[in-house]
Structure formats: structure tokens, C-alpha cells
C-alpha positions as CSV (number, residue, x, y, z in Angstrom):
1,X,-116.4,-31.3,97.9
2,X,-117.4,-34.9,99.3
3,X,-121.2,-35.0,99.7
4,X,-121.8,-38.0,102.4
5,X,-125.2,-39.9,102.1
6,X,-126.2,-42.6,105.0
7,X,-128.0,-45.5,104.3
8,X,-129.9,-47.0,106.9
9,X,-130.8,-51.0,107.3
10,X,-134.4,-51.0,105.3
11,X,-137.0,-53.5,106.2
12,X,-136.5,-56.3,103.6
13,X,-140.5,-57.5,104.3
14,X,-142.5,-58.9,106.6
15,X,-142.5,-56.3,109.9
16,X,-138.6,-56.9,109.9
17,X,-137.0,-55.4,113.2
18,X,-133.7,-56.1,113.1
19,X,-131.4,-58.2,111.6
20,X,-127.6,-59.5,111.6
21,X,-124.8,-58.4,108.7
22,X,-123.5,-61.2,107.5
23,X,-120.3,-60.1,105.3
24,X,-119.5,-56.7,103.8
25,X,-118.7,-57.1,99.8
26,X,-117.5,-53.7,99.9
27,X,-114.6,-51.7,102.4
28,X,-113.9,-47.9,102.8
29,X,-112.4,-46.4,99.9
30,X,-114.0,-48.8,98.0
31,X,-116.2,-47.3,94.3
32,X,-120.0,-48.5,94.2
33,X,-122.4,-48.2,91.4
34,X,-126.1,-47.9,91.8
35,X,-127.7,-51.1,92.5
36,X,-124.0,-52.7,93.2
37,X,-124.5,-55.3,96.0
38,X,-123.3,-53.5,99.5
39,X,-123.5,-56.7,102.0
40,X,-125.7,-59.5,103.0
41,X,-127.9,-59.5,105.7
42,X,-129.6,-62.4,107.5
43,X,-132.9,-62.3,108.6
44,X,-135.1,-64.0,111.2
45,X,-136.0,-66.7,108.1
46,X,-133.3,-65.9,105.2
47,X,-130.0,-64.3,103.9
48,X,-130.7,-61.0,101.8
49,X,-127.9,-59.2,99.9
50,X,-128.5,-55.4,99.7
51,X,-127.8,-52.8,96.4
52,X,-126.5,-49.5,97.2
53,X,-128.7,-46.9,96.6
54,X,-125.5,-44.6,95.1
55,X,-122.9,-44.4,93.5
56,X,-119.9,-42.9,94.6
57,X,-116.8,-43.9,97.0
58,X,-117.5,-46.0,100.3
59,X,-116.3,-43.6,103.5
60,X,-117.2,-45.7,106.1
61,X,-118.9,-48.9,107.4
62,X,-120.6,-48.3,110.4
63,X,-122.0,-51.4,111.5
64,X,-119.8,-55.1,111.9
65,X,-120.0,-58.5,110.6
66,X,-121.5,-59.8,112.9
67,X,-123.2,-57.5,114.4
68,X,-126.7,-56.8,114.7
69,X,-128.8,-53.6,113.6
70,X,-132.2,-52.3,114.0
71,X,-134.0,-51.1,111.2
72,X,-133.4,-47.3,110.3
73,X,-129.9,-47.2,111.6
74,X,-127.5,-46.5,109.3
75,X,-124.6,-49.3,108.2
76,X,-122.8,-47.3,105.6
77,X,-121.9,-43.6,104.6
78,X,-121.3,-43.0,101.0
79,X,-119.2,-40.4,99.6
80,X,-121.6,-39.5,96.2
81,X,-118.7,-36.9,94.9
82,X,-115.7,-38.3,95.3
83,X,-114.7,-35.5,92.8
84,X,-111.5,-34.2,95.1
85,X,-109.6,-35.6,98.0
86,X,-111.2,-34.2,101.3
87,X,-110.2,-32.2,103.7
88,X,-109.8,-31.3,107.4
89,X,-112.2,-28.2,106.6
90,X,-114.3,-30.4,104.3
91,X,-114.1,-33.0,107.2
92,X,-115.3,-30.3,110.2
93,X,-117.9,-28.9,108.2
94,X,-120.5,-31.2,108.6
95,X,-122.3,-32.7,112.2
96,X,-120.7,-36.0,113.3
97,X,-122.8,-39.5,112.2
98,X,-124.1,-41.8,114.3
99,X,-125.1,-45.6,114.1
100,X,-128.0,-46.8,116.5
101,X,-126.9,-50.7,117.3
102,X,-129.7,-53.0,119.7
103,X,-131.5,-49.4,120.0
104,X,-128.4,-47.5,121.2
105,X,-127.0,-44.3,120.0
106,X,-123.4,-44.3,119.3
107,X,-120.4,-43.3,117.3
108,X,-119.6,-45.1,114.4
109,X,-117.5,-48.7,114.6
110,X,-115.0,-50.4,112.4
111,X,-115.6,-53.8,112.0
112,X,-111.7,-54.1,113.3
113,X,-113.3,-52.7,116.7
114,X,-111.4,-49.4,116.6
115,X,-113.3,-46.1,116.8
116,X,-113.9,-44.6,113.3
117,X,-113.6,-40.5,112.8
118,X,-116.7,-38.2,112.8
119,X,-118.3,-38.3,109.4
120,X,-119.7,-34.9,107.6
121,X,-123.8,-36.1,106.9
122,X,-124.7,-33.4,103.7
123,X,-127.9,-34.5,103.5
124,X,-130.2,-31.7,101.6
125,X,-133.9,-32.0,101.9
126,X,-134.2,-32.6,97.8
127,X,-131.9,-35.5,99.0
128,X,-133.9,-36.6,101.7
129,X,-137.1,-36.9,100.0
130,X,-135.1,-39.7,97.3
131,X,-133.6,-41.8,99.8
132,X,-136.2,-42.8,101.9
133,X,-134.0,-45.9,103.2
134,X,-136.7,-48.5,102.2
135,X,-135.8,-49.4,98.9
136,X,-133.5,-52.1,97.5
137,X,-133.2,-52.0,94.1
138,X,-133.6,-48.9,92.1
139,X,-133.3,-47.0,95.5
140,X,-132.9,-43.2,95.1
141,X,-132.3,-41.0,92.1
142,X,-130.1,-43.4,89.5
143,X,-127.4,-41.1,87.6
144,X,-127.8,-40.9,83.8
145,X,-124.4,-42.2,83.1
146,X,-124.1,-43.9,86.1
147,X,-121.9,-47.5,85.0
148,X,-120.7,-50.2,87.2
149,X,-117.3,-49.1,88.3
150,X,-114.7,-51.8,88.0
151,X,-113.3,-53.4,91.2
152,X,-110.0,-54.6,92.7
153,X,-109.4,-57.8,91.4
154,X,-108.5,-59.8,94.8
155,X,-106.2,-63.3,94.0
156,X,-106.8,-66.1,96.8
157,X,-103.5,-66.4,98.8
158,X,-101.6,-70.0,99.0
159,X,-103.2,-72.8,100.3
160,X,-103.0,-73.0,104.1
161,X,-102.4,-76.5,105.4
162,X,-106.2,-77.3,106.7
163,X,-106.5,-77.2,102.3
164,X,-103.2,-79.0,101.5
165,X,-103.2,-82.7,101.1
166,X,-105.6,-85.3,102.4
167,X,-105.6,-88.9,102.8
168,X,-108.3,-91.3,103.9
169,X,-108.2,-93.9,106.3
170,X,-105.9,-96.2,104.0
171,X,-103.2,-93.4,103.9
172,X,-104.5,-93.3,100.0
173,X,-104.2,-89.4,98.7
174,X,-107.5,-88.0,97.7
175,X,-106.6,-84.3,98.0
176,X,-108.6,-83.3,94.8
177,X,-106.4,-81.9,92.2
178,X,-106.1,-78.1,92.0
179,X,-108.4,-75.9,89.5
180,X,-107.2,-73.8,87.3
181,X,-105.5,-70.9,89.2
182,X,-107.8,-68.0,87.7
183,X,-111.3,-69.6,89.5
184,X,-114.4,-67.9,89.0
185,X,-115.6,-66.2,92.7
186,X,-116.6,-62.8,93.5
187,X,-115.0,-60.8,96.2
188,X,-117.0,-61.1,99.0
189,X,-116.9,-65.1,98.4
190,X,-112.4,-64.5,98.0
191,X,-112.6,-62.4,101.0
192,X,-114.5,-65.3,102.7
193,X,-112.4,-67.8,101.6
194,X,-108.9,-65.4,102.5
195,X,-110.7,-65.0,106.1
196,X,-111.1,-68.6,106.7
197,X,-107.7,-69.7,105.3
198,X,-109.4,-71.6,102.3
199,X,-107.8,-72.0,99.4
200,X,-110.2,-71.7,96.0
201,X,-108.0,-73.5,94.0
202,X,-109.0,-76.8,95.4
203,X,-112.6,-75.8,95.8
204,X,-115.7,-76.6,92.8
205,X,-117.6,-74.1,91.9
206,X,-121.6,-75.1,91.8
207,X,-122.9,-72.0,90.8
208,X,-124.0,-71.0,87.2
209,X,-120.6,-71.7,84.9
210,X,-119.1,-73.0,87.8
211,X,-118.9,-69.9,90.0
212,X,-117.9,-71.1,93.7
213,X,-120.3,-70.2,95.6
214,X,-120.2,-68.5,99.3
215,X,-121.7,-72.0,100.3
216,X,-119.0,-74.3,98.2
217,X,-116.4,-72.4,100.8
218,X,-118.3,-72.9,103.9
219,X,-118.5,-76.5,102.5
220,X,-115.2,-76.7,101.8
221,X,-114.0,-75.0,105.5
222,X,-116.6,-78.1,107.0
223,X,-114.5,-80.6,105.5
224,X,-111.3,-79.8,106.2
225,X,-111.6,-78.6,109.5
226,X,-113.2,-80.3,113.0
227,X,-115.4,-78.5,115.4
228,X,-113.8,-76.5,117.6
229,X,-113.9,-78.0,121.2
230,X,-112.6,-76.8,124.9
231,X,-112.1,-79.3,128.0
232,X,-113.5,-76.7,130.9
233,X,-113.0,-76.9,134.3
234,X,-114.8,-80.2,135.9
235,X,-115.5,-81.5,133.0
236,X,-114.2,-84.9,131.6
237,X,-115.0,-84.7,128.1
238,X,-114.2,-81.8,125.5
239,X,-117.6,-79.7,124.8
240,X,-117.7,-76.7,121.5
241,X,-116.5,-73.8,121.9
242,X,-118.6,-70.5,121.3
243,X,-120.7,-68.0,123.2
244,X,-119.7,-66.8,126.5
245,X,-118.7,-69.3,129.2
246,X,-119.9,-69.3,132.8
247,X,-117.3,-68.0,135.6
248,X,-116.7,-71.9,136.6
249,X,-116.8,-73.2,133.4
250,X,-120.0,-75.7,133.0
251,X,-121.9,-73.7,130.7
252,X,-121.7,-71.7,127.9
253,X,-124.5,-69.2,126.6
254,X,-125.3,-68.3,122.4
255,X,-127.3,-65.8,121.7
256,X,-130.2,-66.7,120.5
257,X,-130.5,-65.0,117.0
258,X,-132.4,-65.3,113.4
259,X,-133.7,-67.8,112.6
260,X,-133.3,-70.1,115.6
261,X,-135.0,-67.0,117.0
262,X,-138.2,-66.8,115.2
263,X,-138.2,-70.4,115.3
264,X,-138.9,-70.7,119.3
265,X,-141.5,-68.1,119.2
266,X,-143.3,-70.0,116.5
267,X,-143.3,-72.7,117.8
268,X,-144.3,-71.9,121.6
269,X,-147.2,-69.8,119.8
270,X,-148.7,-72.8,118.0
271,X,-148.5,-75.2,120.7
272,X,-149.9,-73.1,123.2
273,X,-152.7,-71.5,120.9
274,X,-153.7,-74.2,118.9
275,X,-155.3,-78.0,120.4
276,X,-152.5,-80.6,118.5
277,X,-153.8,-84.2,117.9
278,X,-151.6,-86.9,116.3
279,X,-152.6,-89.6,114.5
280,X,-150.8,-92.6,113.3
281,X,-150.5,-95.1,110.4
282,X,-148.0,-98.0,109.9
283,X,-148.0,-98.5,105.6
284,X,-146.4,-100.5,103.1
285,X,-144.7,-98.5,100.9
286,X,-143.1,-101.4,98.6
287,X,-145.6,-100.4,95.3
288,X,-144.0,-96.7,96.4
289,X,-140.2,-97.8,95.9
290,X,-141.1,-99.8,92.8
291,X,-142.6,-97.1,91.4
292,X,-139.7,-94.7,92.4
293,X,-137.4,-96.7,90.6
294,X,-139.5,-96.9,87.7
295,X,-139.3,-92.8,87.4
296,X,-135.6,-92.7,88.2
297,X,-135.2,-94.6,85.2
298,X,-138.1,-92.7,83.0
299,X,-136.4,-90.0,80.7
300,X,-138.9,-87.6,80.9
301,X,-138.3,-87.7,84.8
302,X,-134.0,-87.6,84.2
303,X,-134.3,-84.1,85.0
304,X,-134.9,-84.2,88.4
305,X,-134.3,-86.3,91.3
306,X,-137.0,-88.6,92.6
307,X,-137.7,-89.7,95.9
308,X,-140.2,-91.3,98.0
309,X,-141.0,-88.2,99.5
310,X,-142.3,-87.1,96.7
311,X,-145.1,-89.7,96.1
312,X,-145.7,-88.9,100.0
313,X,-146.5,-84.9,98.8
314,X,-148.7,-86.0,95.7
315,X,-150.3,-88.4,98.1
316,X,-151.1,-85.5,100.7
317,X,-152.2,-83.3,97.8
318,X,-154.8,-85.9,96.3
319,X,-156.1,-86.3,100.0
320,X,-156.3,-83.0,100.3
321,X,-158.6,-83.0,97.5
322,X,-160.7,-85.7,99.0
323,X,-161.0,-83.8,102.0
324,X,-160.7,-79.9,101.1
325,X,-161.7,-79.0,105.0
326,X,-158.1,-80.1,106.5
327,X,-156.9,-77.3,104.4
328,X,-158.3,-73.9,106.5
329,X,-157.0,-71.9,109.3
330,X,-158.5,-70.7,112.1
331,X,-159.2,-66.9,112.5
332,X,-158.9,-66.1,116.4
333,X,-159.7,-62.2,116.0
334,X,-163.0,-62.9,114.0
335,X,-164.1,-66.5,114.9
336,X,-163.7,-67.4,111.7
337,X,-162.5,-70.6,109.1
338,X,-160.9,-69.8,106.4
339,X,-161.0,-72.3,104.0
340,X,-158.2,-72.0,101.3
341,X,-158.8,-72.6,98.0
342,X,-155.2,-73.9,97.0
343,X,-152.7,-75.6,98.5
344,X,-148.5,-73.8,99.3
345,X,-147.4,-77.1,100.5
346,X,-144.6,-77.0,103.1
347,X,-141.6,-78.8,102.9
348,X,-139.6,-78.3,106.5
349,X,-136.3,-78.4,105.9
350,X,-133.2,-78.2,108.2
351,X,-130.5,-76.1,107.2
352,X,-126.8,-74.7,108.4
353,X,-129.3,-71.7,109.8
354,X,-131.7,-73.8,111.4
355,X,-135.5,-75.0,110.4
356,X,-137.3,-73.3,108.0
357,X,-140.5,-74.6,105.8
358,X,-140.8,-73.1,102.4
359,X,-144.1,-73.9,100.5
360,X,-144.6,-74.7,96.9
361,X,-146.9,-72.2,96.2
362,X,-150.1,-74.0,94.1
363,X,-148.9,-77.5,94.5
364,X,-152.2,-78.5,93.9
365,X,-152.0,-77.9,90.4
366,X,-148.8,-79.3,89.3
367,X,-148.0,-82.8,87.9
368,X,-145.8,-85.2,89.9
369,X,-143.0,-83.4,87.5
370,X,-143.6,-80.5,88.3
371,X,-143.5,-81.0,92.0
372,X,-140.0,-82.8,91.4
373,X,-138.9,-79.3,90.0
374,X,-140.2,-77.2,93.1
375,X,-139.1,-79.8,95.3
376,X,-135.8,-79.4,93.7
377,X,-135.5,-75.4,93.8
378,X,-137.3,-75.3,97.5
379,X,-134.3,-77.9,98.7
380,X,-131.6,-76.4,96.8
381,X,-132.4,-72.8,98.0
382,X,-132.9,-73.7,101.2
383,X,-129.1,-75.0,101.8
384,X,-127.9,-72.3,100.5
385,X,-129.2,-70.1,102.9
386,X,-131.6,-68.6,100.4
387,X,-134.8,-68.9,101.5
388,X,-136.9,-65.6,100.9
389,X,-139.3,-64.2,103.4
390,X,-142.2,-64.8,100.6
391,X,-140.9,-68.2,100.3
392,X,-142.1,-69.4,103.4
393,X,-145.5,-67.3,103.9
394,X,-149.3,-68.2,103.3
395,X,-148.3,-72.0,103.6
396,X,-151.3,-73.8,104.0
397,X,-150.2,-77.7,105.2
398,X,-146.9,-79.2,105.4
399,X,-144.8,-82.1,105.8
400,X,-141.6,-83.0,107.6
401,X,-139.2,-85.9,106.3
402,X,-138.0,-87.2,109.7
403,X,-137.1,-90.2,107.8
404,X,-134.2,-88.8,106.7
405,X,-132.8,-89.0,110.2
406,X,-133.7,-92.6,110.5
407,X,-136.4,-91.7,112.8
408,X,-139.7,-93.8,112.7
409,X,-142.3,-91.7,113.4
410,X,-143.2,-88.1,116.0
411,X,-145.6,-85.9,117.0
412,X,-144.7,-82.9,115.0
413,X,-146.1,-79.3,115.8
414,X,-147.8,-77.3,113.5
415,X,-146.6,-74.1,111.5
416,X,-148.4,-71.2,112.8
417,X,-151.8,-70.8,111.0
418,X,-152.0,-74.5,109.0
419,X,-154.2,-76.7,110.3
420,X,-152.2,-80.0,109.3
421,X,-148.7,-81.5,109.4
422,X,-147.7,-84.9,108.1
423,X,-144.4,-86.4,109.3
424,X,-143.2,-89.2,106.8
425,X,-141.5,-91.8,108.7
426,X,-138.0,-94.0,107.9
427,X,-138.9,-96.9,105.5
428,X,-137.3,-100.1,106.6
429,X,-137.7,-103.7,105.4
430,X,-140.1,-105.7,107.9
431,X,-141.6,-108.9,108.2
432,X,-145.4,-108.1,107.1
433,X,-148.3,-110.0,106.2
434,X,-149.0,-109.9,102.8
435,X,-151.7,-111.5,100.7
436,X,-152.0,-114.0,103.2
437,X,-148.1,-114.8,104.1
438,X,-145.4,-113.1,105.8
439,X,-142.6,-111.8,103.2
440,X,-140.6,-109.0,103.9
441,X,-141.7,-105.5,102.8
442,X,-140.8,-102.1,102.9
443,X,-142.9,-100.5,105.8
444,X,-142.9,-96.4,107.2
445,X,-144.9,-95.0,109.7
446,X,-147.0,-91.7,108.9
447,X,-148.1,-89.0,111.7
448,X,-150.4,-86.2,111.4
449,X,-151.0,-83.5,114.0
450,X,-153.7,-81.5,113.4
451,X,-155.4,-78.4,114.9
452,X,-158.6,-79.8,116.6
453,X,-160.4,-76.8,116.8
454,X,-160.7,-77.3,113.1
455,X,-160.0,-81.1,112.7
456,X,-161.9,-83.5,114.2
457,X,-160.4,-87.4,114.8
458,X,-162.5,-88.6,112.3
459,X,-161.4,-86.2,109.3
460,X,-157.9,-85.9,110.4
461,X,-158.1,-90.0,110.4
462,X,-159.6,-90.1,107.0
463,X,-157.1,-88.1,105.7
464,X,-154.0,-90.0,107.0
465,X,-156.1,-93.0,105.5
466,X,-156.3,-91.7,101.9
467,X,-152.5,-90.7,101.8
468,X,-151.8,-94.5,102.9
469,X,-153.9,-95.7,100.2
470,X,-151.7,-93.8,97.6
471,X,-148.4,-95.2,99.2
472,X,-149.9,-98.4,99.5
473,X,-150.9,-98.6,95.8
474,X,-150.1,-95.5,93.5
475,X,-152.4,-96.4,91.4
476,X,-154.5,-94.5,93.0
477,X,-152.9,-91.2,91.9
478,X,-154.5,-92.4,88.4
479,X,-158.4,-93.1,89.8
480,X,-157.7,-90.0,92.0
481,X,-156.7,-87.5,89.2
């Protein structure tokens, strides 16, 4: 007789609430394994993919892509003995499921929208007491014998015409040739790729062995397809489509959800609770690009990529160092400082998903190597969506790389409970004074907001000093090591 287990959305960490389903990599009548990834999930700050807890046969998927789900409402009912085909008496036997969605009780969904039948739940107490619903991996009791139970093997359909040929602006063919027709991609990333009419064939695979990656199709869908837009009415220009559009067409409202989310109320909470000051510092960074290009061509730095940004962070660390009381938060429910005794540096990134800042947890230890690694990890898992919870907690200062954008300089806001934030500005070629005659130079503009409950002018100054000095002349990281 089919035995039917729920599992219900755990909390992944942090005082999670809620959070959205990305994509399903399993459908009903689908066979799971213990520990066999279910579907992904996306937080307020990252994407987590979640193991079944069973094995068995998938009966039913109660919650949508798309959709969100509290924690403690259950996405997915398992069939754990899937021993003989059930029945109508099997079927009325048990008491109907229900998924809670946004805090509401209701039937079960498909994802297609269509109301799903009643589904037997068999739970036993001995059950119960296993499957507590907040566990990933290892969840529940794992069968002796239990194996991972081949799937489907899914082959990509033919190429739509958004992935057929492409020429560039000369007419000149540049449609990449195809890949050899048995590409490496798992089948949530083929069903991805079958939902957005992608062909894999014509896509490269960046993951390990050249695996294509669920980001190498979103990649692929961004370059062969514009942004949808809609002319609405008044309007003279074309504006994206998306959301829900106002009755007379002039607006259109999005949900405001993950990580966008939790990045408003951050950000509201540290500029209304903490003082921000901002300090400024126009620096030749010349000595910095010479000594960038110095490292790219260094074999013991071929490895990794180097940037100016990364001086910038050794710079801020060795400053740090001079001045060890910029790096302390400020404990509102005791009065307290808390001075910390190693540096996570954060490194704010903007992604597909929106800002986040992972730290590099004890970058105070690490040689200007071994920050290129991290920086290269933190940046890599950050486009991809991956960014953990733990990735971006106990940060203790940060730095944002405006530069990037071609911006000169801003007043950036702090992240909630760090006391500092340097913004490293664009780097242009100026007319400066130097040595006594005007010669052009490669000048950026630095900016440090800081809390001033725990900075005052005069430290937070000193420090934007000291990380000039070393950007000015990195020989300083040798006196200063």
C-alpha cells in the first residue's frame, strides 16, 4: 500500500520565514533517493537546493515555481512504498493534504495551476518523530540499501530560432559552432533550457568537466534574446514588461521579494540607526597599476586574476591594522563596543538577484595571494547565484567597487552592524602634479562612511589616509607587514 510522507519547507538558517521555489528538479511520478536534490529554493540572500529526505516515488508537488512558501508548509508528498499501483480505496483511506502558501490553508496546486486530487498523509508517530522537516541532508531515517535510482534521461529539443544563427553588425556569422550533441547538463538545467526554448548544443558548459551550468543558460537566454518591452497607454516610449500594470496603464508594480527584499530593510535600518559620515580622498594610484601589471605577469600570481581592487582590500586591511578601533560594532541592547579581533572583509557585489556582500572570512591573515583566491571564489559564487547565508554574516568592514560603473566616488551606507565602508572610485588618467610638474597620472577618489557613534572624524580620516598611502606607494605593504 502507498505510504505518503510530506515534507515541509525547513528553515535553511538564519530565522528564515519564507522563501520562493525556484525550479522543481523532480515531477510526480518521478523515483527519489535519499539525499537526491528535490528543487532549489531562493532565499532573502541566496539560492539553496534541497535533498529529499526519502526515497520513494514523487506523488505530488504542492507548491509552484514561482511561488512563495512559508516555513513548515509542505511542497512535496512522497510516496515511500511505491510497492503496488494505488487505488481508489488506497486513495480514500487517508485525510486530504494541505499546503499553507503566504499563511493560508489550502488544497494542494499544480504548478500548471490546475487543482491536484486529495492526497492520503500516513504519517505514523515512529514517522513523525524522524522527519522533523528541519534537516537537509541526512534528513530522516536513511534505508540500508537505499541507492540513487536512475532517472529519465531528458535530450534537449531542436534549436529554436532565438539559438539559430547570429551575425554581428558586419553581417559576419559568429553563431558559435554546435557541441557535441550528447552535452553534459542535469535535468533540472535541460528542463530549464526546454522551458526557455534554449538550445544546449550551442551553449559552453563552465562547470567542473564542462557541465553547463543553470547560469551558462540564463546566460545564454540574455544573449539571444532582448528585454521584453510594452508601449502602454499615454506613453511615448516602450517601458518592460512584468508585474501587474495599473488600470490606465502608467505604472506597473513587482513584488518586492528576496533579496531585493531584505535589501531595503537593511538598508533603511542602518541609515536610520546608525550617524553615517563620509570622508573623501583624491589619490594617485599610478605605483598601484604598475604594480598590478607587474603581478599579472608574476607566475606565482597566474593563478588568479589581479586587479586594482585588490591592492585597495590589502590596503584597507594594513589600515585596519594601524587603526584596530574602526573595526567594532556597536551594541544598542547593552551599550556596548565590540571590538573584533579579525577582520571578514566585505566585498559588495551586484548580481542577477540584486546586492549582496559576502565577507572573506579572516582576511586579515592572508597574503595578497591568498586574498586573490577568496576574491576569486566570493565573485565567482556570487554570479552564480550562490551566495550562502553564512557567506555574508559576521562581516566586520567592507568595500564597494563603484569604479566598475565608471562612477567617481559616493557616499555609501553601511552594512548593518560594521562600523566602516570604503567605496573605491573609477581610476582615470588626469593632469596631476607630480614631483614638482604636471604629467598625467592615474588618479581615483576613495570614500569612507563610517558610524560616528564609534568613529570619530579624526580616526575615520586617518584611516582613509593610511589606505592612500598604500595606493600611493605599495611599498608600504612591505614596511607595514
Amino acid at each position: 500500500m502507498p505510504s505518503y510522507q510530506q515534507f515541509r519547507l525547513p528553515d535553511v538558517g538564519e530565522g528564515l520565514t519564507e522563501a520562493d521555489i525556484v525550479t522543481w528538479s523532480v515531477a510526480a511520478g518521478d523515483t527519489v533517493a535519499t539525499n537526491q536534490q528535490l528543487c532549489e529554493i531562493e532565499t532573502a540572500k541566496s539560492v539553496v537546493e534541497l535533498p529529499s529526505p526519502y526515497s520513494g516515488r514523487v506523488h505530488e508537488i504542492l507548491a509552484a515555481e514561482g511561488s512563495t512558501v512559508e516555513v513548515g508548509a509542505p511542497i512535496v508528498v512522497i510516496d515511500v512504498d511505491p510497492g503496488g499501483p494505488e487505488t481508489d480505496g488506497d486513495r480514500g483511506a487517508g485525510v486530504a493534504a494541505s499546503s499553507i502558501v503566504g499563511g493560508a490553508e489550502q488544497r494542494g496546486a499544480d504548478p500548471a495551476g490546475g487543482e491536484s486530487d486529495p492526497v492520503a498523509s500516513d504519517v505514523s508517530e515512529a514517522a513523525e518523530e524522524d522527519s522533523s522537516g528541519s534537516v537537509l541532508v541526512g534528513y530522516g531515517t536513511r534505508p540500508a540499501t537505499a541507492g540513487r535510482r536512475p532517472r529519465k534521461q531528458t535530450v534537449p529539443d531542436a534549436a529554436p530560432a532565438a539559438s539559430g544563427p547570429r551575425t554581428d553588425a558586419s553581417g559576419t556569422d559568429v553563431t558559435p559552432a554546435p557541441r557535441d550533441p550528447r552535452v553534459l547538463a542535469k535535468p533540472p538545467v535541460r528542463r530549464l533550457a526546454k522551458d526557455l526554448g534554449i538550445d544546449l548544443a550551442f551553449v559552453s558548459g563552465s562547470g567542473p568537466g564542462g557541465i553547463i551550468t543553470r547560469e551558462d543558460v540564463l546566460a545564454q537566454q540574455q544573449r539571444t534574446e532582448a528585454q521584453p518591452l510594452a508601449t502602454y497607454e499615454g506613453d511615448e516610449e516602450p517601458w518592460l514588461e512584468g508585474g501587474t500594470v495599473s488600470a490606465d496603464g502608467r505604472q506597473t508594480r513587482v513584488p518586492a521579494r528576496a533579496v531585493r527584499k531584505r535589501t531595503a530593510e537593511a538598508m533603511v535600518h542602518s541609515a536610520f540607526t546608525a550617524p553615517h559620515v563620509t570622508v573623501f580622498h583624491t589619490v594617485d594610484v599610478t605605483k598601484t597599476i604598475e604594480l598590478v601589471e607587474r603581478l599579472k605577469q608574476d607566475k606565482e600570481f597566474a593563478d588568479v586574476r589581479v586587479t586594482p581592487l585588490l591592492v585597495v582590500m590589502k590596503a584597507f586591511i594594513l589600515a585596519i591594522r594601524r587603526n584596530p578601533e574602526v573595526n567594532a560594532s556597536w551594541d544598542d541592547e547593552r551599550q556596548e563596543i565590540v571590538y573584533k579581533h579579525y577582520v571578514n572583509l566585505g566585498i559588495a557585489a551586484q548580481t542577477d538577484r540584486g546586492l549582496v556582500v559576502p565577507n572573506i572570512k579572516n582576511a586579515n591573515r592572508m597574503t595578497l595571494h591568498e586574498l586573490a583566491v577568496a576574491l576569486g571564489d566570493l565573485t565567482a559564487k556570487a554570479r552564480a547565484g550562490r551566495t550562502q547565508p553564512a557567506d555574508m554574516a559576521d562581516g566586520t568592514v567592507s568595500i564597494t567597487n563603484v569604479g566598475v560603473f565608471g562612477i567617481d566616488t559616493g557616499t555609501p551606507i553601511l552594512n548593518p552592524g560594521e562600523s566602516v565602508i570604503l567605496a573605491f572610485g573609477a581610476i582615470r588618467e588626469l593632469p596631476w602634479v607630480h614631483q614638482g610638474e604636471v604629467t598625467p597620472r592615474r588618479v581615483s577618489q576613495l570614500a569612507l562612511s563610517m558610524d560616528h557613534r564609534l568613529v570619530d572624524g579624526a580616526l575615520g580620516a586617518q584611516v582613509l589616509a593610511d589606505v592612500a598611502k598604500v595606493l600611493e606607494d605599495p611599498a608600504q605593504v612591505l614596511v607595514w607587514s
